[in-house]
N, C-alpha and C positions, 0 to 999 in steps of 0.2 A: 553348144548344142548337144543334145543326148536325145536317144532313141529307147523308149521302153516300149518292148513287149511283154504285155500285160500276162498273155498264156502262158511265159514260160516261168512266171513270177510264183514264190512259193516261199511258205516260210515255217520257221522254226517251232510256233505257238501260231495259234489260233489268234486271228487279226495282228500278225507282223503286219507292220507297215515299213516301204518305202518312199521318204522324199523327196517329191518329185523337185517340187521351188516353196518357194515361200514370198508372194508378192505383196510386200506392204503389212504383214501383220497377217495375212489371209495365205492358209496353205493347203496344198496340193499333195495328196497324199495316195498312194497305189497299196489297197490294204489286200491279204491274203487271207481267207480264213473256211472251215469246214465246221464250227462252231459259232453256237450264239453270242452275240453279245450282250451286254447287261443293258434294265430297264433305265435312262438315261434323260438329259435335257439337259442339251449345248449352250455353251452360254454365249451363243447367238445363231445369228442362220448358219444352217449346214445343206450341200446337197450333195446326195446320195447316187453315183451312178454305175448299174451292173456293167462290169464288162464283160464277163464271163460268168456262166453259170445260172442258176437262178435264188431268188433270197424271197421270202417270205417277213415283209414289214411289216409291225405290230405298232400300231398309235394309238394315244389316248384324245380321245375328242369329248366333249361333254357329261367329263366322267365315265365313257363307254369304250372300251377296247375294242381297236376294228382292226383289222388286216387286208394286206395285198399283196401280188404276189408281181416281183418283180425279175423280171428275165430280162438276158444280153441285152442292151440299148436304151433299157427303161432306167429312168432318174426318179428320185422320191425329195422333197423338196422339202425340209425340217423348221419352218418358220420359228423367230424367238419363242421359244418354252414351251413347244412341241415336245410332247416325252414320247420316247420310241425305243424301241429296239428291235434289229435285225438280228435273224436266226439263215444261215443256208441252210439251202438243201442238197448236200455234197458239197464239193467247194465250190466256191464263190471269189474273182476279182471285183475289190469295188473303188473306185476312185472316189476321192471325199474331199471337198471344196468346204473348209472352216475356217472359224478364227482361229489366230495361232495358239498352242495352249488350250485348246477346247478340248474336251471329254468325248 
């Protein structure tokens, strides 16, 4: 059994991540970041949830770049070959449910 608190979590670069588990191939990951990350597509479903802070998500739908804006408790859900990328605004905790080895 382990206890993470997310608030106190912080890292070295921009989206350190920690570990949480890894169930079956599908992993649990506690990311740290004050920077954006790059334009991307998981190579399968990913979901995306603030814990802390807020992130402005950037998706491509129908060829058209749209954004939202997602604060403390709100999850953004990455269907297969969804291209996106998250930017914070300040820091940002975000917890990220993928396959293991995804981008």
């Amino acid at each position: 059994m382990d206890i993470f608190r997310s608030r106190d979590f912080t890292g070295e670069k921009p989206w350190a991540s920690k570990l949480i588990t890894n169930m079956n191939g599908i992993t649990i990951r506690l990311h740290w970041s004050d920077k954006p990350y790059v334009w991307h597509v998981n190579d399968g479903k990913e979901v995306f949830a603030v814990l802390d802070g807020c992130v402005e998500m950037f998706f491509k739908t129908g060829g058209r770049t749209e954004s939202t804006l997602l604060e403390s408790g709100d999850i953004f859900y990455a269907s297969e070959g969804t291209e996106h990328v998250a930017h914070p605004i300040g820091e940002a905790r975000i917890l990220v449910v993928e396959s293991e080895g995804s981008i």
